[in-house]
PATITI-914934 format. One line per field, with one value per residue: residue in three letters; residue number from 1; x negated, y, z negated of N, C-alpha, C in turn. Coordinates in Angstrom, 1 decimal. Layout:
PATITI-914934
resn: c(ALA, ...)
resi: c(NUM, ...)
nX: c(X, ...)
nY: c(Y, ...)
nZ: c(Z, ...)
caX: c(X, ...)
caY: c(Y, ...)
caZ: c(Z, ...)
cX: c(X, ...)
cY: c(Y, ...)
cZ: c(Z, ...)
This chain:
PATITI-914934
resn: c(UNK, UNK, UNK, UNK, UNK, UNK, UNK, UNK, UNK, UNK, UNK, UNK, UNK, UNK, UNK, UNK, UNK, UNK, UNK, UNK, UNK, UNK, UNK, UNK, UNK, UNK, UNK, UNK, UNK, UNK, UNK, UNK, UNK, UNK, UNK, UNK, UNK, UNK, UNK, UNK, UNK, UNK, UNK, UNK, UNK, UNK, UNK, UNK, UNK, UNK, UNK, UNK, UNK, UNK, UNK, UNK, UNK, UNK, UNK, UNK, UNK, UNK, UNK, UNK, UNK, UNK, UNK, UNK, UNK, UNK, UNK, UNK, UNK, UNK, UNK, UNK, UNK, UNK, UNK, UNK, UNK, UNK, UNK, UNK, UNK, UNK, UNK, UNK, UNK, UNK, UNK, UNK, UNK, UNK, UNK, UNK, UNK, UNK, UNK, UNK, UNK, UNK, UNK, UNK, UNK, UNK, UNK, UNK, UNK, UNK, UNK, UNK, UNK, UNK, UNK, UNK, UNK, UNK, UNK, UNK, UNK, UNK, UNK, UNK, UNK, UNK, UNK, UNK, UNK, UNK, UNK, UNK, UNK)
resi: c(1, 2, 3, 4, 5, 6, 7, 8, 9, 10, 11, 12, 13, 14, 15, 16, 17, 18, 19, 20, 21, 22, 23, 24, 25, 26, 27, 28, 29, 30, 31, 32, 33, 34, 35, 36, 37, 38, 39, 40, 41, 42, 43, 44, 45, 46, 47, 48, 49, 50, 51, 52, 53, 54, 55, 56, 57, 58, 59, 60, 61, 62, 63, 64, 65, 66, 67, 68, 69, 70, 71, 72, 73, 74, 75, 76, 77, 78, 79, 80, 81, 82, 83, 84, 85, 86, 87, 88, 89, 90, 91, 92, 93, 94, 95, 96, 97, 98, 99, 100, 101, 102, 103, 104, 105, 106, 107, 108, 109, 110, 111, 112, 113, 114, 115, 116, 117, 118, 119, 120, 121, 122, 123, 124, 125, 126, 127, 128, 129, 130, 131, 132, 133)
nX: c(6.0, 8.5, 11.2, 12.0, 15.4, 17.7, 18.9, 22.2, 23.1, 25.5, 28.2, 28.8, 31.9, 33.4, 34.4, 37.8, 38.5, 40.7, 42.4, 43.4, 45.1, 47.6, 48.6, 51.1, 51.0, 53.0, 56.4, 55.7, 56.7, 55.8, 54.7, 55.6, 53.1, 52.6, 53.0, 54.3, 53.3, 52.8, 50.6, 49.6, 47.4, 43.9, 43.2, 40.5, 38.5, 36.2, 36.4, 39.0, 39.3, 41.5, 44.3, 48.0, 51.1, 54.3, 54.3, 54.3, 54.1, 52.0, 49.7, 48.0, 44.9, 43.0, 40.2, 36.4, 34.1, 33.6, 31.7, 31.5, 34.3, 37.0, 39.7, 41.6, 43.1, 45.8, 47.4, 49.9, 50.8, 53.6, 53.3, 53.0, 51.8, 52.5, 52.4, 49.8, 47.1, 45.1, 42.3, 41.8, 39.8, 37.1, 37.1, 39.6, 41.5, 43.2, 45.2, 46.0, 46.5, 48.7, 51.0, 52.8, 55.9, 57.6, 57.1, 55.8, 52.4, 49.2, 45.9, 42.8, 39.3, 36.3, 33.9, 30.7, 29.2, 26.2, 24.5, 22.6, 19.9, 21.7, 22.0, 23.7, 26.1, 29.2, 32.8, 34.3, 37.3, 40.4, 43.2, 47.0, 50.2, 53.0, 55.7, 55.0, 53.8)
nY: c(101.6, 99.4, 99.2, 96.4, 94.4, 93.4, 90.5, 89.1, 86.4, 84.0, 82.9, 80.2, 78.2, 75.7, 72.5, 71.0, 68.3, 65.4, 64.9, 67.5, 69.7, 72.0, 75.4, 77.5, 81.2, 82.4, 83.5, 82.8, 80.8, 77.2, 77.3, 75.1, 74.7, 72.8, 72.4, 70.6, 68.6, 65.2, 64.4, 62.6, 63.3, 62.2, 59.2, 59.0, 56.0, 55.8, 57.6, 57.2, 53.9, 52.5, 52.1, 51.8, 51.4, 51.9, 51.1, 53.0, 53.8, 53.5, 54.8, 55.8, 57.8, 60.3, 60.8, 62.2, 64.4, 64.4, 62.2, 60.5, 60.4, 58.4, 56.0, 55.5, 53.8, 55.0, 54.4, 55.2, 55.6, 55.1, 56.9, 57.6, 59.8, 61.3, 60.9, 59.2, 58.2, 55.6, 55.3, 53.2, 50.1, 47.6, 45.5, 46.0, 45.1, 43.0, 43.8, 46.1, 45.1, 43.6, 45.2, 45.5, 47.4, 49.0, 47.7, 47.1, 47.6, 46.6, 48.1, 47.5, 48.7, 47.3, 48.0, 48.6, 46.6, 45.3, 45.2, 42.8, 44.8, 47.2, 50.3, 51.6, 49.9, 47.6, 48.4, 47.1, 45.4, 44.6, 42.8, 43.0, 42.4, 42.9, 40.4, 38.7, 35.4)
nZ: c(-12.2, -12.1, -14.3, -16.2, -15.4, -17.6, -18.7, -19.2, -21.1, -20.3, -22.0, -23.2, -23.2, -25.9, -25.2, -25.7, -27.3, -25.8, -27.8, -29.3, -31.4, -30.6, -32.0, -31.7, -32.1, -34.6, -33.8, -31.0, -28.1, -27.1, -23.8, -20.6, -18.6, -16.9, -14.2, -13.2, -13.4, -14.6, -16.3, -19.6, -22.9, -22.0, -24.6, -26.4, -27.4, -28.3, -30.3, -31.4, -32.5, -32.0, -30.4, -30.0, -28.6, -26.3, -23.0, -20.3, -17.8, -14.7, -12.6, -9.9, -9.2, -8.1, -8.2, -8.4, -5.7, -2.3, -0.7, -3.1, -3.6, -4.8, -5.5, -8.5, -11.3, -13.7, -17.1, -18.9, -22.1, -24.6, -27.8, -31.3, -31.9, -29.4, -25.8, -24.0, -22.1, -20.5, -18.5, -16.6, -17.3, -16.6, -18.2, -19.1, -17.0, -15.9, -17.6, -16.3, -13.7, -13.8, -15.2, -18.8, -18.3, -20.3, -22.2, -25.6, -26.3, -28.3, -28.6, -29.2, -29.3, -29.0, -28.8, -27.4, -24.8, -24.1, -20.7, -19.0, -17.0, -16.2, -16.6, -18.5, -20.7, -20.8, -21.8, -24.2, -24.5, -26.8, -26.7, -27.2, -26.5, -27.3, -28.3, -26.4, -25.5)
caX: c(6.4, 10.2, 11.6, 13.1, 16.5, 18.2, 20.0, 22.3, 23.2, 26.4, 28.7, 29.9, 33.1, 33.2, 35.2, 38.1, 39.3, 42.3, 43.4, 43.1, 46.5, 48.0, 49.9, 51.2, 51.5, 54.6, 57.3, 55.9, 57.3, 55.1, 55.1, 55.1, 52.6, 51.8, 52.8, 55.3, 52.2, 53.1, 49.5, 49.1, 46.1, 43.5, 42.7, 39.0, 38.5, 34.9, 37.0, 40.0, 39.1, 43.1, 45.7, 49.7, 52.7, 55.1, 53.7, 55.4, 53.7, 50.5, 49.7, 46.5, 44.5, 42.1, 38.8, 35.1, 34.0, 33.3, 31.7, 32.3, 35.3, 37.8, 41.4, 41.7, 44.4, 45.3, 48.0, 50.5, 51.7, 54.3, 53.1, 53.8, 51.2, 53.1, 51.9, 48.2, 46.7, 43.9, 41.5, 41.0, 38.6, 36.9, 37.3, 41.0, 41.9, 43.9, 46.5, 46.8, 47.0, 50.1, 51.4, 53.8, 55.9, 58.4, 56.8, 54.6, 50.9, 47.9, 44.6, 41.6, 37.9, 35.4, 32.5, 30.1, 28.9, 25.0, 24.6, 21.0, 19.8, 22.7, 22.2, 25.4, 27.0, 30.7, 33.4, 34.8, 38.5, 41.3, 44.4, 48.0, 51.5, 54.9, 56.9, 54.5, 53.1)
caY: c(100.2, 99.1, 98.4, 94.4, 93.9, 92.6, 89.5, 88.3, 84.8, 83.6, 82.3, 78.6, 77.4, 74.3, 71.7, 70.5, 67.0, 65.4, 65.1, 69.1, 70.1, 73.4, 75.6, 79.0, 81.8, 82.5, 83.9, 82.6, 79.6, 76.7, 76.9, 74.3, 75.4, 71.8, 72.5, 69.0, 66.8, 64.6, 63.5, 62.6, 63.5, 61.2, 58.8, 58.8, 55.2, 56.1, 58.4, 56.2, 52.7, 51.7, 52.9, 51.6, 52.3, 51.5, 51.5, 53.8, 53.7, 53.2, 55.5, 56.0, 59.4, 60.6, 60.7, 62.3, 64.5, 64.3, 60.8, 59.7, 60.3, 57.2, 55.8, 54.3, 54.0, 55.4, 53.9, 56.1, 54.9, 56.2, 56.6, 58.2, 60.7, 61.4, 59.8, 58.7, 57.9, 55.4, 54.8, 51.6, 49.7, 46.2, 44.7, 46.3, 45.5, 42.0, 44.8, 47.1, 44.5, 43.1, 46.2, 45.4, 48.3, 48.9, 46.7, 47.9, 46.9, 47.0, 47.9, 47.7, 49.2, 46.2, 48.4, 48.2, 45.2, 45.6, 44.3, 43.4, 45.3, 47.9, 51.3, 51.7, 48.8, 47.9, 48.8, 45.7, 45.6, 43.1, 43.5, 42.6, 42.5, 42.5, 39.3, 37.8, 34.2)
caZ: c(-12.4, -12.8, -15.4, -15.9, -15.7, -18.7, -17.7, -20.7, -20.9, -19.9, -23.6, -23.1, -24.4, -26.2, -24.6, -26.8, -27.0, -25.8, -29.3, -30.0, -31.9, -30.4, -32.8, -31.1, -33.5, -34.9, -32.5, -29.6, -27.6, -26.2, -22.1, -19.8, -17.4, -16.3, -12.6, -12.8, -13.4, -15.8, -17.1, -20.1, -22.6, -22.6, -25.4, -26.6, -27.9, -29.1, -31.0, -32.1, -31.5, -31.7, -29.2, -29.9, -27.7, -25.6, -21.4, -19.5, -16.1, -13.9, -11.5, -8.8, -9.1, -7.3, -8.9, -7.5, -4.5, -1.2, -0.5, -4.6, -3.8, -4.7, -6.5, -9.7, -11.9, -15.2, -17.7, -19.9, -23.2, -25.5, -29.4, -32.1, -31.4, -28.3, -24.6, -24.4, -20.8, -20.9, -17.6, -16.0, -17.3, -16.0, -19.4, -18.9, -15.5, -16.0, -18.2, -15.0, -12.3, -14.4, -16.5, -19.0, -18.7, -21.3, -23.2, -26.6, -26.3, -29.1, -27.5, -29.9, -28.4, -30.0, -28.7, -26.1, -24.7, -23.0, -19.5, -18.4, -15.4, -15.9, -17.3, -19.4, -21.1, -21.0, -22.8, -25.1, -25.6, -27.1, -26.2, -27.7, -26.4, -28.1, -27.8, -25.5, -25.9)
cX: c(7.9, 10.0, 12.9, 14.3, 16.8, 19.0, 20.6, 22.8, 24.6, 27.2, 29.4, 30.7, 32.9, 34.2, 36.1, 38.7, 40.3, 43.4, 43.7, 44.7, 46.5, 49.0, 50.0, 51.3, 53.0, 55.1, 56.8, 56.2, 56.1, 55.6, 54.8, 54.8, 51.8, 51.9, 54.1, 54.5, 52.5, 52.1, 49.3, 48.0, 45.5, 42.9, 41.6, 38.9, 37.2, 35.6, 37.9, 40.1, 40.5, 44.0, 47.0, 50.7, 52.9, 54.1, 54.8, 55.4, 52.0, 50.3, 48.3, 46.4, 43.3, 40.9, 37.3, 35.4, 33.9, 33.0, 31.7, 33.7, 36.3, 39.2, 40.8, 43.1, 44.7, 47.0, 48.6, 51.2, 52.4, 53.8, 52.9, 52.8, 51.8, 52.5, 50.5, 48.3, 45.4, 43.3, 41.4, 39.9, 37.9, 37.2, 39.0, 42.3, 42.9, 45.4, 47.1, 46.8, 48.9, 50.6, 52.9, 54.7, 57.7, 58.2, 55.7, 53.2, 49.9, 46.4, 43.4, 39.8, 36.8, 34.1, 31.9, 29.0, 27.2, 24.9, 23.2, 20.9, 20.9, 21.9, 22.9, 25.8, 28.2, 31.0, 34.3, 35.9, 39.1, 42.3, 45.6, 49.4, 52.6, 55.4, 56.5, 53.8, 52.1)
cY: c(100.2, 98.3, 97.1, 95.0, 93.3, 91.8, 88.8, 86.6, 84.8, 82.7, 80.8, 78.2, 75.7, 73.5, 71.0, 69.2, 66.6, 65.5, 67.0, 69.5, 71.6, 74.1, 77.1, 80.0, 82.0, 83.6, 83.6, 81.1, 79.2, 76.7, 75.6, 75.1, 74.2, 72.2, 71.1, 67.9, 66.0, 63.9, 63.8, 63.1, 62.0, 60.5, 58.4, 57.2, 55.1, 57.2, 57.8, 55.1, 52.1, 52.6, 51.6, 52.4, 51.7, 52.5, 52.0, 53.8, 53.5, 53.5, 56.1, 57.3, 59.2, 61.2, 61.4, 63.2, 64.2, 62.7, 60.1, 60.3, 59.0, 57.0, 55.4, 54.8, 54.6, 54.8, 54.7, 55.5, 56.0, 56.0, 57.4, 59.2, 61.8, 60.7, 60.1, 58.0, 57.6, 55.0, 53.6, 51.0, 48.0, 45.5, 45.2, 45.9, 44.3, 42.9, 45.7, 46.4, 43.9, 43.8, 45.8, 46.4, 48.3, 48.1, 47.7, 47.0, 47.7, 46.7, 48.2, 47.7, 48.5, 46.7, 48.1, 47.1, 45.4, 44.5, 44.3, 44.1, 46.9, 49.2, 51.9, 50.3, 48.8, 47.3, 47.4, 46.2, 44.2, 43.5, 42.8, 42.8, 42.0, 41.8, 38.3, 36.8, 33.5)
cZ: c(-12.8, -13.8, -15.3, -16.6, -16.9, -18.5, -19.3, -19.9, -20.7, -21.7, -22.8, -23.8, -24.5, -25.6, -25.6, -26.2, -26.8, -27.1, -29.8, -30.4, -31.5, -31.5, -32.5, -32.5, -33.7, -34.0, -31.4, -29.2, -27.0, -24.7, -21.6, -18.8, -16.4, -14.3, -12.1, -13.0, -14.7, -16.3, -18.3, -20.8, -22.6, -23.6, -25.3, -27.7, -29.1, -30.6, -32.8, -31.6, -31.6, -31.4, -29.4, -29.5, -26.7, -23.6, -20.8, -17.9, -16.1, -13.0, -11.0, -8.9, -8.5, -8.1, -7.7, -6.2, -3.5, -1.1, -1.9, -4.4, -3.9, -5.7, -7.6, -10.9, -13.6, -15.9, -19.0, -20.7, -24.2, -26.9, -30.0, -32.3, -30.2, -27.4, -24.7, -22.9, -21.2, -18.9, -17.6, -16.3, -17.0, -16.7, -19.7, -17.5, -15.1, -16.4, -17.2, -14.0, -12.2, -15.6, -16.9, -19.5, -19.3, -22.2, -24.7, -26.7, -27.6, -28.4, -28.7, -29.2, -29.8, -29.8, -27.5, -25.6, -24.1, -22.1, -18.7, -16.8, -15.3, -17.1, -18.5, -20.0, -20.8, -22.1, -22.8, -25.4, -26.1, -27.0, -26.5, -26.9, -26.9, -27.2, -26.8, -25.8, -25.5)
């Protein structure tokens, strides 16, 4: 009779959040190893339901495989966290058809809304802009 294989398990790393603070050890310098991409992390609203700062841009990424594959847009703000990239959202989509950029926006995440027949709810925001009436 053989004897079984011992198969170990494979260790999973935890996934850290965009917020995760890096701090190198002492003497070493942080790299940029972005590659030139200039994304953003992104802000978790479930996280921190208020995002302030100044819009910097709105730019189309490529999202999904093969036939999910499709655009959508993502939105980079400056604040005093540093830049913060939020996803397009339906209850956001008035802010990225007409981005006010250079401008400073308050975005507060009011929760999620339930939609009969739908799986998921959406996501409730309110939205502010500086100097606008």
């Amino acid at each position: 009779m053989a004897a079984k294989k011992k198969v170990s398990k494979a260790k999973t790393a935890t996934k850290p959040s965009s917020n995760t603070k890096f701090a190198p050890p002492k003497g070493y310098t942080v790299a940029d190893v972005s590659g030139g991409s200039s994304y953003a992390p992104m802000h978790d609203f479930e996280e921190d339901p208020i995002l302030e700062g100044k819009v910097l841009e709105v730019h189309d990424v490529e999202t999904g495989k093969g036939k999910l594959k499709k655009m959508t847009k993502v939105m980079t703000l400056e604040t005093d966290e540093g830049n913060r990239a939020i996803w397009l959202s339906k209850a956001l989509e008035g802010l990225f058809e007409d981005p006010p950029i250079g401008k400073n926006i308050y975005i507060q995440f009011l929760g999620i809304i339930d939609i009969p027949g739908r799986k998921n709810g959406m996501k409730n925001f309110a939205v502010a802009i500086a100097g606008k009436k």
